[in-house]
N, C-alpha and C positions, 0 to 999 in steps of 0.2 A: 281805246288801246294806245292811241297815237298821245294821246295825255299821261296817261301813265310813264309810257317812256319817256317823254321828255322830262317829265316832272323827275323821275329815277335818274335821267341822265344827267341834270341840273345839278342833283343835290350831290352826286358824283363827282362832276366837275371842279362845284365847290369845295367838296372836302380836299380835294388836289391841290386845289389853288392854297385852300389857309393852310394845310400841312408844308407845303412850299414857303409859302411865307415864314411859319413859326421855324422852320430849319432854317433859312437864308437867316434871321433875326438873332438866333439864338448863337451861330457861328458870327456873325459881327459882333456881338456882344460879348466876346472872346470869354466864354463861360459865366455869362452874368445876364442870360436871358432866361427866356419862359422854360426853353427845357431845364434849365440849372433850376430855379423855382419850382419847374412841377416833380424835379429827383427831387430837391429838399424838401418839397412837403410830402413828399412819397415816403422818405426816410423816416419823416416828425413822424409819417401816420403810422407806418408799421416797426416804430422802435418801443411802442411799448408792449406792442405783441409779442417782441422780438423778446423782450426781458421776461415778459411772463409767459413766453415756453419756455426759457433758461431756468426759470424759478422751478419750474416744473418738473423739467426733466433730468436737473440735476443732481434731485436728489434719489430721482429712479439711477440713473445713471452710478451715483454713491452706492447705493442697496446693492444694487449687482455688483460692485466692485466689493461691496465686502462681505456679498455671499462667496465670491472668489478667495478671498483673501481666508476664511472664516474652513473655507474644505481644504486650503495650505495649511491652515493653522493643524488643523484636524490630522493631516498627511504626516507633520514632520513632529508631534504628538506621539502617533501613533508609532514612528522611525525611533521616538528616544524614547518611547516605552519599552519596546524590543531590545534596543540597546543596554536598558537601564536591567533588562533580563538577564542580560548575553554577561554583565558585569556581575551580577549576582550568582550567576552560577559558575563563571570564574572565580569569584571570592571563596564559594564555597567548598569547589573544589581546592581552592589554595589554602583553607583551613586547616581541612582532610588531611592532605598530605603534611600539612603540619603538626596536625595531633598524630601522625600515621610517625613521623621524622622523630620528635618527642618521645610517644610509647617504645621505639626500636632504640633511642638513644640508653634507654631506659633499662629497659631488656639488656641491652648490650652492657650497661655497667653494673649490674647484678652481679653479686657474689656470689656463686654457687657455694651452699653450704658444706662446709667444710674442704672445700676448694676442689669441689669435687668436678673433672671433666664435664663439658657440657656443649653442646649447640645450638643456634636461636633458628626458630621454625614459622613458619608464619602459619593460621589458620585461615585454610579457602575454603571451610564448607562448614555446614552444621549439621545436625541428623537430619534424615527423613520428618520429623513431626516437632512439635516443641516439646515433645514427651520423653524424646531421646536427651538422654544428658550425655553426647560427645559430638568431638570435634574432629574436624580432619586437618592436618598438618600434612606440608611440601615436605617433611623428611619421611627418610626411611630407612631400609636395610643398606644402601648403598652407604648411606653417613652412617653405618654404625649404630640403627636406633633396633634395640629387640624389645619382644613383649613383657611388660613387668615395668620399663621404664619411670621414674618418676617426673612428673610436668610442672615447670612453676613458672609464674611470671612475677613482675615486681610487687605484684601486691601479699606474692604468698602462694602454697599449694593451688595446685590446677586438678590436677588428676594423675591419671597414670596410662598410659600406651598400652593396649587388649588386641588390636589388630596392627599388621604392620605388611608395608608391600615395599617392591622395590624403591620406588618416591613417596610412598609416600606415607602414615600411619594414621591410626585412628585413635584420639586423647577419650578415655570416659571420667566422667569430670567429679570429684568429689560429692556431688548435687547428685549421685546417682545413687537410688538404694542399691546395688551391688556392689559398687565402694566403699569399703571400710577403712579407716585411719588408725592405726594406734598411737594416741596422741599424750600430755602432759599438760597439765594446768600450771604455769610458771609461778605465780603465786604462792601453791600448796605444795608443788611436785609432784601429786598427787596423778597416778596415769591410768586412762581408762579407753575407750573406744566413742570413732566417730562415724555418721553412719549418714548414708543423705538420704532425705526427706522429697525430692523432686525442689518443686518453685517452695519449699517451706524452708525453715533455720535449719542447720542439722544438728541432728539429734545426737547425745551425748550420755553415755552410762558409765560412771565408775561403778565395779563390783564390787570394792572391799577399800572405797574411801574411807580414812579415819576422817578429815577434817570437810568443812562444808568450804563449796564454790561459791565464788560470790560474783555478781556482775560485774561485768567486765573487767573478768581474767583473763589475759591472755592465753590460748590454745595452742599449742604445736605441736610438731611432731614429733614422738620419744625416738625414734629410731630402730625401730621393729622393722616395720617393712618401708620406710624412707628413710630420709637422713634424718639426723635429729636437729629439732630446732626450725623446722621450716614453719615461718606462720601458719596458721589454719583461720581462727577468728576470735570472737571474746563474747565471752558467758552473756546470756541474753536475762537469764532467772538465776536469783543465787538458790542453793539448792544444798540439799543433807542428807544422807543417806540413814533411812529408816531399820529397827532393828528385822533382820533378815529378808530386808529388800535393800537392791542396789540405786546407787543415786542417779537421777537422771533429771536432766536438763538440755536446755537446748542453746544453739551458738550460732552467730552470724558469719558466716563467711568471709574474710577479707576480699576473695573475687567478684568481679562482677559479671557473670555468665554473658551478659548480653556485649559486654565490651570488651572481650579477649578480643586479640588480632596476632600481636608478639607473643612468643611463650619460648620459655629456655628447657630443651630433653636434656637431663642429668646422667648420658650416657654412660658416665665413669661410676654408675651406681650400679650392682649387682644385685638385678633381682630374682635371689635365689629361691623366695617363695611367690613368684606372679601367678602361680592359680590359686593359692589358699582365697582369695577374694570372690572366685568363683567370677571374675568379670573378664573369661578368656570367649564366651560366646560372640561370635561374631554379628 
């Protein structure tokens, strides 16, 4: 037991004494002893470990920086896609109101035929179905609009006013079989009736034409129950009238049903026959 300790106590001793000395040595050696040597070869040994965990982890370190960089990207993508929305449906609406600014320019410089009083109306509704061929227009009895009225916008006849309320009236539109037109073929002079079809051309009968139509004659209106001269549309078939049958043919419309908005009521027109049409049911 007593060997053991001294032999443990010895080798104790000793490490005391040479650690003393290598510190007393290495401080007179004003950095240029064994501890300076045993740091620099400490640095030599672990400076290539030191580069190949750099090697290593920097390009881990890279990867995560441009998975970061990569859901930025993604983030402000995502921000100018939205935006590039918010732009497009600003344009569209500034269309809008540009073709809306155009058609009323439109409307507004129309000539009412034969200078006949008139007011511009706008259309806010359509029928119940797309079976219904009218329209609802902002006027009404207050401006002076009654039933019988004639409707046009720049392209030419619209229809004519069957229902009417304090603001506001109801247009049933050429396109409607209960509207009839007594119309003129400009070309022949030749005058006969025009009748609507629904979504087809409308339909066209001279009774007691001498001369045949030919496509694209102009259509309008003789002045029966409109004014005369309001375009209607142009012959789609030329057409002749057979002995003891009447001529009939069909004609396109200059309106575009689906693109009314402006429309001008020709209130200075007196419509002294607005039931012969039979289009007073509401």
């Amino acid at each position: 037991m007593f060997r053991r300790f001294d032999r443990a106590g010895a080798l104790f001793i000793g490490l005391l004494f040479v650690s003393f000395l290598l510190a007393t040595f290495d401080v007179r050696s004003e950095g240029s002893g064994v501890g300076a040597v045993l740091r620099d070869g400490t640095q030599s040994l672990f400076a290539p470990i030191q580069r190949l965990a750099t090697s290593v982890t920097r390009p881990v370190v890279g990867f995560i920086d441009g998975i970061a960089d990569i859901a930025s990207l993604r983030d402000e993508n995502d921000r100018l896609q939205d935006r590039v929305r918010e732009l497009e449906t600003l344009i569209q609406d500034a269309e809008g109101l540009q073709r809306r600014l155009e058609e009323l320019e439109k409307i507004n410089d129309l000539e009412p035929p034969g200078e006949v009083p008139a007011i511009t109306a706008r259309i806010w509704s359509n029928g119940t179905s797309g079976f219904d061929h009218v329209r609802f227009i902002d006027r009404g009895s207050r401006d002076g609009v009654v039933k019988g009225h004639p409707v046009v916008d720049e392209d030419g006849l619209v229809g004519r006013i069957d229902v009417v309320g304090d603001n506001w009236a109801r247009v049933r539109l050429i396109t409607d079989p209960l509207v009839g037109v007594g119309v003129r073929d400009r070309a022949t002079n030749e005058t006969g009736w025009i009748s609507g079809q629904g979504t087809r051309p409308l339909k066209l009968e001279m009774f007691s034409a001498g001369e045949e139509v030919s496509a694209g004659d102009l259509i309008v209106t003789d002045g029966s129950r409109f004014p005369p001269d309001i375009p209607v549309g142009v012959v789609l078939v030329s057409a002749k009238s057979e002995a003891g049958f009447s001529l009939v043919t069909e004609v396109e419309p200059f309106i575009s049903t689906s693109r009314l908005d402006f429309v001008k009521v020709l209130v200075g027109w007196s419509p002294l026959d607005a039931a012969v049409d039979g289009d007073e049911t509401p």
